[in-house]
FIKEPA-214333 format. One record per atom (N, C-alpha, C): x, y, z. Coordinates in steps of 0.02 Angstrom, whole numbers, plus 50000, padded with zeros to 5 digits. Example, Ala and Ser with C-alpha at 12.3 -4.5 7.8 and 13.67 -1.06 7.14 Angstrom:
BEGIN
506604971650390;506154977550390;506604983550390;506424988850354;506844994750357;506455000250394;
// end
This chain:
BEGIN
494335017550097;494385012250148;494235005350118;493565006350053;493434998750044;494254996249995;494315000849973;494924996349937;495524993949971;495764998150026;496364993750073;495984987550106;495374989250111;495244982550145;495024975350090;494894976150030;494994972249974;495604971549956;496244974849964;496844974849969;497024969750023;496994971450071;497034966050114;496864960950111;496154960150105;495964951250112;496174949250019;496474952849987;496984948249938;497664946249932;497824949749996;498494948350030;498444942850069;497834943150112;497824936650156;497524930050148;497164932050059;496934926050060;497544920350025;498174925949991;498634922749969;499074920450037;499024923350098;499724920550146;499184914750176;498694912950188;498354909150224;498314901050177;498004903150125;497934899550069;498804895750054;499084899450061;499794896750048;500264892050092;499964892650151;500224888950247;499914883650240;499114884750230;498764877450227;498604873250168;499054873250133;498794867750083;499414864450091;499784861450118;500534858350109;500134849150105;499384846850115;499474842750125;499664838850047;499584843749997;499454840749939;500084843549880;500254850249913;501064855449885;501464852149897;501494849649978;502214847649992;502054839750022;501714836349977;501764828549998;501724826950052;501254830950092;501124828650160;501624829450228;502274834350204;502684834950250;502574843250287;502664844650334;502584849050404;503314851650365;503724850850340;504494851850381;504594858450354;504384859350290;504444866750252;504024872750272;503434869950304;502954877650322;503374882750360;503544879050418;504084884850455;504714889250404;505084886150375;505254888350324;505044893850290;504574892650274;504224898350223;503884904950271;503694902050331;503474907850387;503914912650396;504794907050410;505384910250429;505304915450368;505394915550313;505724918150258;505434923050266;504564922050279;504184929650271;504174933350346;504254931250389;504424935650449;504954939850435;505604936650414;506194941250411;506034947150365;505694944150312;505554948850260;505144955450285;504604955050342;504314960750331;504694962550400;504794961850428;505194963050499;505934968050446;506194964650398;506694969050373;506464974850348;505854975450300;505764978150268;505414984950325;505034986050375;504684985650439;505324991950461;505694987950496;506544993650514;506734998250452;506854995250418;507164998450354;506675005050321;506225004950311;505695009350297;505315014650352;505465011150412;505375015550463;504575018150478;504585024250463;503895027950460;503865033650357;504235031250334;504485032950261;503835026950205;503295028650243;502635024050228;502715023150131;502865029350091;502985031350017;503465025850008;504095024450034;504635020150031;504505012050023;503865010650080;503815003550080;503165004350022;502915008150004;502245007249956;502925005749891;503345008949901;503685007749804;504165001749822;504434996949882;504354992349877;504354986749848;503524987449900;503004982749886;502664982949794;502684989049749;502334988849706;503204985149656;503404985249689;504044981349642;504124976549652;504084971349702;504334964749722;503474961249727;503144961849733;502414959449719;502134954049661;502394958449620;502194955849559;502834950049541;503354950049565;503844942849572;503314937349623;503064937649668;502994932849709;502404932149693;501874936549657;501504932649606;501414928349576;502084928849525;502104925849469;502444918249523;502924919149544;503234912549574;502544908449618;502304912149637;501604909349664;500954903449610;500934908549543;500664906249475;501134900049468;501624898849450;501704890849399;502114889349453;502104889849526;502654884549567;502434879349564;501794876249565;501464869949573;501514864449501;501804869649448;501944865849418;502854864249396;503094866149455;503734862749433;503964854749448;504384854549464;504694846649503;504804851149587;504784845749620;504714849249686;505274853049709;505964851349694;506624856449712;506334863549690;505974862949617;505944870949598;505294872749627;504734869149668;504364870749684;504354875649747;505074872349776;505194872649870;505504879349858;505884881049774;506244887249789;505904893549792;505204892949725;504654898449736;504364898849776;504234893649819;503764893849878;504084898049917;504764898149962;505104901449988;504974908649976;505474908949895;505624914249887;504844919349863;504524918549855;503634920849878;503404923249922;503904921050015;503694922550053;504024929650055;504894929250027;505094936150041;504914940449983;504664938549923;504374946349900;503704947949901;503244944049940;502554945749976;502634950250056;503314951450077;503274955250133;503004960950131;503614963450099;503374972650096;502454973150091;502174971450021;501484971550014;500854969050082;501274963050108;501044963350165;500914969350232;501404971550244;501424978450300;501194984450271;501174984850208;500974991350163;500114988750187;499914984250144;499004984850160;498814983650207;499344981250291;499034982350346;498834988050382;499574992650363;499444997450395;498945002550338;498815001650280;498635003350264;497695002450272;497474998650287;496914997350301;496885001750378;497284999250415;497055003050504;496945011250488;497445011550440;497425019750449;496865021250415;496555019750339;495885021550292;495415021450328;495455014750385;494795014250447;494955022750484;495105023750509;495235029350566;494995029250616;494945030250652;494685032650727;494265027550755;493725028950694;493135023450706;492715016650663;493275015350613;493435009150579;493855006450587;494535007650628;494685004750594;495144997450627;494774994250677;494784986750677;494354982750636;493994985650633;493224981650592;493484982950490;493994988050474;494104987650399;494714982850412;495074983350462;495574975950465;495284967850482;494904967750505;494704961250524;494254958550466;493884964950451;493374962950393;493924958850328;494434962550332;494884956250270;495094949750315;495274948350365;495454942250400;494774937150404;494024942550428;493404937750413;493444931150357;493444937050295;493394935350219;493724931250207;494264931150232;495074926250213;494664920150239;494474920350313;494364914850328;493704910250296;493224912650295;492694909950253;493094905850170;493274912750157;493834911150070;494234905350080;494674903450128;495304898550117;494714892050124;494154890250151;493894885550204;493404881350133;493254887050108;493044885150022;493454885749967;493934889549970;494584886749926;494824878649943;494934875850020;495164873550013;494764864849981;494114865249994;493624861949973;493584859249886;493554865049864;493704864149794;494084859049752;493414854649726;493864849749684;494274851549613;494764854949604;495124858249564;495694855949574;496034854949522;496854852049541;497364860349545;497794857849596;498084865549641;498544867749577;498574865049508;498914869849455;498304874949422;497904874249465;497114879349447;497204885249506;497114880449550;497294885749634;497494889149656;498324886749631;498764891849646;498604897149604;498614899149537;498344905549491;497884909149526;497264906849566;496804908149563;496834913949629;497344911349682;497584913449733;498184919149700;498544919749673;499054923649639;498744929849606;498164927049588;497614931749551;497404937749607;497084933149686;496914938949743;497454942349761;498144942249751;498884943349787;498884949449736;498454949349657;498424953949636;498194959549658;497554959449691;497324962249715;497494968849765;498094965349792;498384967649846;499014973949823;499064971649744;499764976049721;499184980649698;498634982649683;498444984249625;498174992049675;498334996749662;498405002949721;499185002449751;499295000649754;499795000649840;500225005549842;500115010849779;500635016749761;500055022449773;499535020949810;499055025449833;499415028549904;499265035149899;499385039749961;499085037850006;499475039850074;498915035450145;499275043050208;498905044050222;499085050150281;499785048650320;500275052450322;500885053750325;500875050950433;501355045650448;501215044050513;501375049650559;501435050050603;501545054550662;501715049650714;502335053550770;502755055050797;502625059450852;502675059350908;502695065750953;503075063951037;503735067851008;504265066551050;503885069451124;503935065251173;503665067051248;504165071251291;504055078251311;504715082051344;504775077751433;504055077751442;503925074451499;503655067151501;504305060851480;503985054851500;503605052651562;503205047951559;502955045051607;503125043351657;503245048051735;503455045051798;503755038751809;504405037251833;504455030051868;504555024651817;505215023251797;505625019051766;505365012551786;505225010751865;505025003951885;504395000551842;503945007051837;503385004951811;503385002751737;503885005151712;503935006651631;504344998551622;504684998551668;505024990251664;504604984651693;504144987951734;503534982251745;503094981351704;502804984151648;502664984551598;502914978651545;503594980451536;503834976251510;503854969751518;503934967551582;504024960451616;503314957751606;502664960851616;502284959751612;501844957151542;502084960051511;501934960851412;502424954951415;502934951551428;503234945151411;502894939251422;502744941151494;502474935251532;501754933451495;501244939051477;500744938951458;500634935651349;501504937251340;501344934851278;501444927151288;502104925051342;502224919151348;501604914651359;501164917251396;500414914451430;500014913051365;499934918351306;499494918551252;499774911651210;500404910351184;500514906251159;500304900951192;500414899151270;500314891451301;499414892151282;499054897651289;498304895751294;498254894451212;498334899351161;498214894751097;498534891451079;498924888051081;499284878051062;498804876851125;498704876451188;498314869451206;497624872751168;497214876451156;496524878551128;496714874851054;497144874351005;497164870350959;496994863650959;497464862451021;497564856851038;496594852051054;496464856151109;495874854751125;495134852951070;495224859051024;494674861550984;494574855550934;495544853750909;495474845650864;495544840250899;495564838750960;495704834050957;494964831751034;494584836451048;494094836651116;493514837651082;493424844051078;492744849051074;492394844550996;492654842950939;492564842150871;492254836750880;492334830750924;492064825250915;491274823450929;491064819150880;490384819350902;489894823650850;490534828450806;489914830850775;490024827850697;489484825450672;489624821150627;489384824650577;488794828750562;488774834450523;489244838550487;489364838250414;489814841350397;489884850950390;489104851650404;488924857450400;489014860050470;488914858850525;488854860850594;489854860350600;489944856950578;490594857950573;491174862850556;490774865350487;490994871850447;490714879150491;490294878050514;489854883950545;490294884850608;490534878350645;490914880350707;491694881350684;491954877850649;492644880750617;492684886050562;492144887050538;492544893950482;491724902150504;491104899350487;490854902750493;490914909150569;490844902950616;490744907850704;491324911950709;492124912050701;492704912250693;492594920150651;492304917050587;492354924950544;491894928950599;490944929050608;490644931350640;491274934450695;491464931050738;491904931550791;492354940650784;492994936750737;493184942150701;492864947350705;492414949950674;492024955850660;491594959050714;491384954350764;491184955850796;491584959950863;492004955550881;492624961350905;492994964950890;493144965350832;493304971450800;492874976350803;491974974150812;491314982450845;491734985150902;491874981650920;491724981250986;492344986251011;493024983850986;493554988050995;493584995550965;493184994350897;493215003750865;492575006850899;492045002250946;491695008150995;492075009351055;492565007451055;493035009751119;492825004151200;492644997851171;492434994451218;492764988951229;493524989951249;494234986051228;494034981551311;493984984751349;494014981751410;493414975951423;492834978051409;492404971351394;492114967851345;492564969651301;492624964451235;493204960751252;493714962051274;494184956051326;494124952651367;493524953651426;493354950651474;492614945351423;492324949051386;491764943851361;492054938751312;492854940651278;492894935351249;493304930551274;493764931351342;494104924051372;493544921551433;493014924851445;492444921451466;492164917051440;492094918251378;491944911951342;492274908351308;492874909551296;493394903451301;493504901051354;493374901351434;493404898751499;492774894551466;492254896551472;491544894251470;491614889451426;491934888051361;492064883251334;492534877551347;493084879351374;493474873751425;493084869251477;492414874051502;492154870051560;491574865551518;491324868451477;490814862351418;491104858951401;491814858251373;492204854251351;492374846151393;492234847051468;492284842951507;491774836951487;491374838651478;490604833751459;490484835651396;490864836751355;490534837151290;490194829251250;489904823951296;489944820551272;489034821551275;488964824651304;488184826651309;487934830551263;487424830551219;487214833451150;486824837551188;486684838451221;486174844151264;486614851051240;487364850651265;487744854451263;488224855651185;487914849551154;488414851151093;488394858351048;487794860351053;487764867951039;488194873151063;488024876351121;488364879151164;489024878951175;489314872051167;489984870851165;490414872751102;490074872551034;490224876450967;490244881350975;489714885551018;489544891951002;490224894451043;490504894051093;490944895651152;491514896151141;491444886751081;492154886651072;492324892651000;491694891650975;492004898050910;492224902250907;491864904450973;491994914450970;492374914051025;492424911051072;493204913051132;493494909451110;493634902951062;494454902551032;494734906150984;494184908850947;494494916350907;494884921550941;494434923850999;494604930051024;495574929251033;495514921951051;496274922751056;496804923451022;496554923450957;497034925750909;496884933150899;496144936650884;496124939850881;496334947250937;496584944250986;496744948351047;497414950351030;497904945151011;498644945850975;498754952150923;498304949950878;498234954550818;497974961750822;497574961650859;497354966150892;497734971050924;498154966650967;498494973751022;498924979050962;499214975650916;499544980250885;499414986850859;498644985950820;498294991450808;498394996950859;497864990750916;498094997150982;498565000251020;499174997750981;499825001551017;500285005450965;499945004450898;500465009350871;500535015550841;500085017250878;499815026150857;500475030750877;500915029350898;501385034150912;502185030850907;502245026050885;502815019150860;503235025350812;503815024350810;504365028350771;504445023250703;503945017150702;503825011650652;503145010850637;502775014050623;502025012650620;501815007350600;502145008250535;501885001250480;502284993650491;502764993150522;502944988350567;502504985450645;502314991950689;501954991650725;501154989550730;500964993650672;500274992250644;500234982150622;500664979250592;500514972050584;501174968050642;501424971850689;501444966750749;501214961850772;500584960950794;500474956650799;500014951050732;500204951350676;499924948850626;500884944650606;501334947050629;502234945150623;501944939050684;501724939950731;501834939450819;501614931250789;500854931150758;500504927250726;500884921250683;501354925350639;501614922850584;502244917550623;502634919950670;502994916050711;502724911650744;502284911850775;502054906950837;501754902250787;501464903650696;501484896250707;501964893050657;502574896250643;502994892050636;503254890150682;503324889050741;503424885950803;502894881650815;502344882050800;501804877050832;501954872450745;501994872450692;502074868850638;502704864850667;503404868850690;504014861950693;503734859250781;503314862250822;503164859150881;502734851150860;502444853050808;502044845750779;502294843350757;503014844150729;503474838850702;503754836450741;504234840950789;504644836450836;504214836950881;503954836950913;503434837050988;502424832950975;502744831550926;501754830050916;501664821950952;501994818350959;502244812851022;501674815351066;501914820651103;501744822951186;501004827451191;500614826151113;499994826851084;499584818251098;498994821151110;498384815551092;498854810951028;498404804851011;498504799950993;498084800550922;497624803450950;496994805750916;496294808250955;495664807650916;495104810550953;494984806250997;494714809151076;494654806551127;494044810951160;493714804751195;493224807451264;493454805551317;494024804051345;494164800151408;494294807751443;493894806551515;493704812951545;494534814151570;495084808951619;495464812851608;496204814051577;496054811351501;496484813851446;496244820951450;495594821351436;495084829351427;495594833951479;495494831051545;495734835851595;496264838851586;496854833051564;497694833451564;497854842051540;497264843751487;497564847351426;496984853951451;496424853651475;496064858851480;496444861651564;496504857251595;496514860151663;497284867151653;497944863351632;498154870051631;498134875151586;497464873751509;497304880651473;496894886351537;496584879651559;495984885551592;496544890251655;496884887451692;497574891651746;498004895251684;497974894351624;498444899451601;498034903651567;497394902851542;496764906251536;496704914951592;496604911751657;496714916451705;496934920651724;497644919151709;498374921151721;498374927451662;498124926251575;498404928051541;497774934851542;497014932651580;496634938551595;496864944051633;497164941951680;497484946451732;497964950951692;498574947951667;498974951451638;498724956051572;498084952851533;498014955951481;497684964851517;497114964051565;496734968951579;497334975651608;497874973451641;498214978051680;498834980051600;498874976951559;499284980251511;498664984851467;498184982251475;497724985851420;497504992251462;497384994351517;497294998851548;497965004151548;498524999651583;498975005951557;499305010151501;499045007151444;499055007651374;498525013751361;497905012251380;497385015951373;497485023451403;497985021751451;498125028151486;498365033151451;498885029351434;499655030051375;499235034851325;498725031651289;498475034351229;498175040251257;497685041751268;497365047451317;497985053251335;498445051851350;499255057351356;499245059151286;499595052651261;499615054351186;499165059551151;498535056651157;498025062651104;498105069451152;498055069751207;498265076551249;498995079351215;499515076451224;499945080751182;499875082251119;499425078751067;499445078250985;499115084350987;498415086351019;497755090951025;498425096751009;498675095951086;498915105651095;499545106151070;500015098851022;500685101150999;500535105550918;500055107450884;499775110150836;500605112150782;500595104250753;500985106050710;501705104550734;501995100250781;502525098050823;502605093250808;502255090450761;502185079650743;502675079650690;503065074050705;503595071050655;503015069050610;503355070150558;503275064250497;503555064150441;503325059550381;503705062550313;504405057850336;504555052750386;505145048750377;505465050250452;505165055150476;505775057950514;505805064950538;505595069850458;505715078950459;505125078150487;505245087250494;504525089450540;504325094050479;503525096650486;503315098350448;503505102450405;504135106250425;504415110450403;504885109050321;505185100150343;505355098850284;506085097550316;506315098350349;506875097950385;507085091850403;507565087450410;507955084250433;507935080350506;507825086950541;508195086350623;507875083050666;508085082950720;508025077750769;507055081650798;506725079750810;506295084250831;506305086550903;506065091850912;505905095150991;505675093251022;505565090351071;504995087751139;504565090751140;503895087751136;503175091451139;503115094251212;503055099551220;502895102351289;502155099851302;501935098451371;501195095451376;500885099951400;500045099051375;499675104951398;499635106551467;499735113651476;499625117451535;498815116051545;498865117051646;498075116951650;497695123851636;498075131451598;497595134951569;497445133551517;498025131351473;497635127551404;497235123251425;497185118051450;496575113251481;495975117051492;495855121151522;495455127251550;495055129551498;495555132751443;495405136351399;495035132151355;495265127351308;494755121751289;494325118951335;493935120651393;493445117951415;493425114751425;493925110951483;494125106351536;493635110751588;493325104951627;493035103051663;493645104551742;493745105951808;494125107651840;494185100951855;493735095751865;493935088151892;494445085551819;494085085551779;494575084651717;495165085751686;495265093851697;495885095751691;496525091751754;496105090851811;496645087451866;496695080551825;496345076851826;496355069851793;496805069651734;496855074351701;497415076551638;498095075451645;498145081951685;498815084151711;498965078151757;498595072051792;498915068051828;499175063551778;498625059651743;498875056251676;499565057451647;499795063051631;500335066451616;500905064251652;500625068051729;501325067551748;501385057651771;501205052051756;501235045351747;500815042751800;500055045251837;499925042751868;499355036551845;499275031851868;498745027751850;497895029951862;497415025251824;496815029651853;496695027051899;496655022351931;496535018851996;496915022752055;497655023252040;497725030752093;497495036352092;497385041252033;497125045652015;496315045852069;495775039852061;495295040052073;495145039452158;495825036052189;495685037452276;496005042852258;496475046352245;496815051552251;496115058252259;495765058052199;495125060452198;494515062552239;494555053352246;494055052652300;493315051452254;493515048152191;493195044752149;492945039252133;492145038052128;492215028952101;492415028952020;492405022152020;492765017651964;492045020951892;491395021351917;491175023151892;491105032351845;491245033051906;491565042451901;492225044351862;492495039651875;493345039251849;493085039051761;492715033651769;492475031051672;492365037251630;491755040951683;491595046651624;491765050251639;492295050951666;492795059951676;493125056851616;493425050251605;494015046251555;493435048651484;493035046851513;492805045651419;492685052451401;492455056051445;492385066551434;493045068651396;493605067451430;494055068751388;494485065751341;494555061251346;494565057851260;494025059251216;493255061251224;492855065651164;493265072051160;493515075551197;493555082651190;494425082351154;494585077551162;495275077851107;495285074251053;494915071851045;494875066850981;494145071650950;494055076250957;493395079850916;492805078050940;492535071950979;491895071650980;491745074351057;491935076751072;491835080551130;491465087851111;491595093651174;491355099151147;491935103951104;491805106951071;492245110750999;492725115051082;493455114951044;493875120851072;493515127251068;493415131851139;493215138251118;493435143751071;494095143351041;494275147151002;493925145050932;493855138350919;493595135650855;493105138250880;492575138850929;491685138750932;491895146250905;492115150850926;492045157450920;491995159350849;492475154250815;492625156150725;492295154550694;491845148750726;491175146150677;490605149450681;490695152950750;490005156950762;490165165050717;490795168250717;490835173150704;490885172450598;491155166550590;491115167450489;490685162150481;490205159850513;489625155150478;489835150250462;490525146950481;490445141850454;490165135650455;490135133050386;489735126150402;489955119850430;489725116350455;490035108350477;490665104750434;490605103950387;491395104650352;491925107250342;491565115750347;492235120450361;492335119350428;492015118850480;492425118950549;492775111450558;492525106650511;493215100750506;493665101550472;493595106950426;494205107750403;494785112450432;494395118050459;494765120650511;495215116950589;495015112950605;495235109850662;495745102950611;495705103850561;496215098550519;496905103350529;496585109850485;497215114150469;497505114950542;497105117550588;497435119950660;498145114350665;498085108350636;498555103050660;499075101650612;499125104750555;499385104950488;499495099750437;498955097450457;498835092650402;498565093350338;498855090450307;498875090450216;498165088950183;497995087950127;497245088650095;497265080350102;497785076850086;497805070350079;497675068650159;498035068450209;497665066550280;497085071450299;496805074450276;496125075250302;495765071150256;495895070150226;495425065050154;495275060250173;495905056550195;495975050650245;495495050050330;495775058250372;495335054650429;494355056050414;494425060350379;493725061450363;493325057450319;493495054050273;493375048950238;492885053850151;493545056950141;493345060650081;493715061350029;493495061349994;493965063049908;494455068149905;495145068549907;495525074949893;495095081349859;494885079249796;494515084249788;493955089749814;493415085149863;493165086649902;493285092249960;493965089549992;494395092850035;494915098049995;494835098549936;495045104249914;494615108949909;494025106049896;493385112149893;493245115649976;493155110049999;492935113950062;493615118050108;494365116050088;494535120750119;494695129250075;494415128249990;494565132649953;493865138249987;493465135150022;492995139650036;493005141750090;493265137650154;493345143650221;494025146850202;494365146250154;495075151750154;494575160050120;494125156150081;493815162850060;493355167250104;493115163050198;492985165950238;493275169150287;493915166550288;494365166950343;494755173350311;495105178750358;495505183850345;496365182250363;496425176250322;496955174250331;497465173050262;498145174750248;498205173650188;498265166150135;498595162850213;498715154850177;498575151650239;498575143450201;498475138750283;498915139550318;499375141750305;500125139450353;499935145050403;499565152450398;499445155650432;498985152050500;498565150250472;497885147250505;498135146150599;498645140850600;498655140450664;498975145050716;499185149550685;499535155650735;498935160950723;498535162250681;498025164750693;497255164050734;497375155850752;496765153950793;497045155450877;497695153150879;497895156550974;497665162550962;497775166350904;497715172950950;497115174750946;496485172150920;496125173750916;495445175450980;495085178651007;494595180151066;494425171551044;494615169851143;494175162951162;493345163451150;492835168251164;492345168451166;491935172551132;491495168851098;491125172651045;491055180551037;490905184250988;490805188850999;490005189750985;
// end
């Protein structure tokens, strides 16, 4: 894990490092950044389709075109500027691939329960890194190397194995087409909203909130330090599974900072107003970047999906870069306290602030739902998951089969709870939990930990399947063999258990070379047709 995520923040300290220095690369002109955004959007967006879920495909790549945009990265600064404008460009398209390779490659090394915090932890770093890169009295034919050098970083592995994605075709989609297209309308409107709140929160942060502090240090602490803190801190927050009020605590205090912002002319408040503006104008980028992680556990594009919103990122601000060229007019003049210039620009962040809470909480809930199905079909399809590009485990080609969804005796049988197993099977068949819970006759509170009971019990930290309790109780096994057993049940390879468990291939060769020597089974491939049939209850 630590190395994709040192992978990463040498990927990002080269794309960050590379956007913001134009004041001194490109003679003070705006007109090329978009440019170079363009070049690298297309690039990993091509590369993204093209590679698919064929994760091996974009790692060889990226370990081929890397080391070009390196080097064009190393001596562009010292050409004449035509040849400067052409490496700069052409940098952006052979830094793609390497890009989507160590994103998704970091989410996945995190797993379950790293892994926003091993992605953000490189975006932290970047940010602290560019904020003192850019400080540095060094002339940028030092800089650029020095940056080309971390981009090394990023090639140096990237032909490392990473757990094969998964796939799991649904036999029974989700009820009600309306909803599935309200969804959609909704996820537009809500990205349209995200962009208007960060350009005016840019807008605000340089040209409102900043003034007044004359400290060059209180300065750095509210633009680079709180921001990283920020980062990391919601990223806890999301891998403890606390997506819903780590969203509400962080546009609370980006509200909370719009309303300090009104009087920021009062030093009473100049604290508070840093602190507010740091960490809820982060969250809003970090909410972007974010959703992707959380939506692409089952994407027929993982590694496209997985840096979605880090592309989402990469666009919006080449649009906000040519919006400051042609549109920076219909911007401040400069820094201002006039209460209502202040207003002009906060009053409709804070109404699209609102707007974009509403929409965020009702997409993030039905998502959450989404996932919860998902791990319900992954649990009981044992060995039904695409991967490998496409084939199924078998090695095959073909189109895959529709996962049949668990019955409520399988529910039963793994030790569903009878309120639980209903809550399952409704999930399934597309109901929401808010219906689910009058349907019930449930509070919101009751609803939570029936939700969180069974997401432990499919994701492992719940109570063990009774057929597994029976096999651990009947051959002794130890705490590693029964993770390794509930790996094999799913047919996964030595390399993805290595991965979700956070162990050395070797390791995971030992421990499964030792329950095969407990188990009366001949090979793994046996393993999971031997655990159905095996007595549910101890002997």
């Amino acid at each position: 894990m630590f190395r994709e995520c040192l992978g990463l923040f040498g990927v990002f300290a080269w794309f960050f490092c590379s956007m913001y220095s134009y004041e001194e690369t490109l003679f003070g002109s705006n007109v090329y950044i978009p440019v170079f955004l363009a070049v690298l959007f297309f690039s990993m967006l091509f590369f993204g389709l093209y590679c698919g879920r064929d994760v091996e495909r974009l790692s060889r790549f990226a370990w081929a075109l890397t080391p070009v945009g390196i080097v064009c990265t190393a001596v562009m600064y010292l050409l004449p500027l035509p040849g400067f404008l052409v490496l700069y460009m052409a940098s952006g398209a052979f830094m793609g691939p390497v890009l989507l390779r160590r994103i998704y490659g970091a989410v996945e090394a995190g797993g379950e329960k790293l892994r926003f915090r091993c992605y953000f932890l490189a975006i932290a770093l970047t940010v602290v890194f560019q904020s003192i890169w850019a400080i540095l009295p060094l002339d940028y034919a030092v800089k650029f190397p020095v940056i080309a050098v971390l981009a090394g970083l990023g090639w140096l592995g990237v032909r490392r194995s990473l757990p094969k994605p998964e796939y799991i075709e649904l036999s029974v989609p989700p009820r009600g087409a309306g909803a599935g297209a309200r969804q959609v309308v909704v996820a537009i409107v809500a990205l349209v909203l995200w962009f208007v709140v960060d350009y005016l929160f840019t807008i605000i942060h340089t040209y409102f909130v900043l003034v007044g502090f004359e400290s060059y240090l209180m300065f750095w602490f509210g633009g680079t330090i709180l921001p990283a803190i920020g980062f990391f801190l919601f990223a806890w927050l999301f891998d403890r599974q606390h997506e819903r009020g780590a969203f509400l605590f962080g546009m609370i205090l980006a509200l909370l900072g719009l309303i300090l912002a009104l009087v920021q002319g009062d030093s009473v408040i100049a604290t508070p107003l840093l602190i507010t503006n740091g960490l809820g104008g982060v969250f809003t980028e970090f909410i972007i970047i974010a959703a992707s992680v959380y939506l692409y556990r089952n994407s027929r594009r993982p590694s496209l999906a997985a840096a979605g919103g880090f592309v989402i990122f990469v666009v919006v601000s080449a649009i906000s870069w040519i919006g400051d060229v042609l549109f920076g007019w219909l911007g401040p003049e400069g820094e201002s306290t006039d209460p209502g210039l202040v207003f002009l620009f906060i009053g409709p962040a804070a109404v699209a602030t609102l707007a974009f809470i509403a929409a965020g909480l009702y997409l993030m809930d039905r998502q959450r739902e989404k996932n919860i199905v998902l791990a319900l079909y992954k649990f009981y399809s044992h060995g039904s998951v695409v991967s490998d590009g496409g084939a199924m485990e078998s090695g095959t080609a073909a189109a895959p089969a529709p996962v049949l969804p668990p019955t409520g005796e399988a529910l039963t049988e793994a030790g569903f709870s009878q309120a639980e197993r209903e809550i399952a099977l409704l999930l399934i068949e597309g109901e929401t939990r808010r219906d689910i819970a009058r349907r019930l006759h449930m509070t919101t509170a009751e609803m939570n930990a029936q939700i969180l009971s069974i997401r432990g019990k499919v994701s492992g930290e719940g109570e063990l399947d009774p057929a597994i309790a029976a096999i651990v109780k009947k051959y002794r096994l130890t705490r590693r063999e029964r993770d390794m057993l509930s790996c094999l049940r799913q047919s996964m390879t030595n390399v993805e258990i290595a991965a979700e468990l956070f162990l050395s291939e070797e390791t995971v060769r030992t421990h499964v070379r030792n329950l095969m020597r407990k188990l009366p089974v001949e090979t793994r491939q046996d393993i999971c047709a031997w655990i159905e049939t095996f007595p549910k209850k101890p002997e």
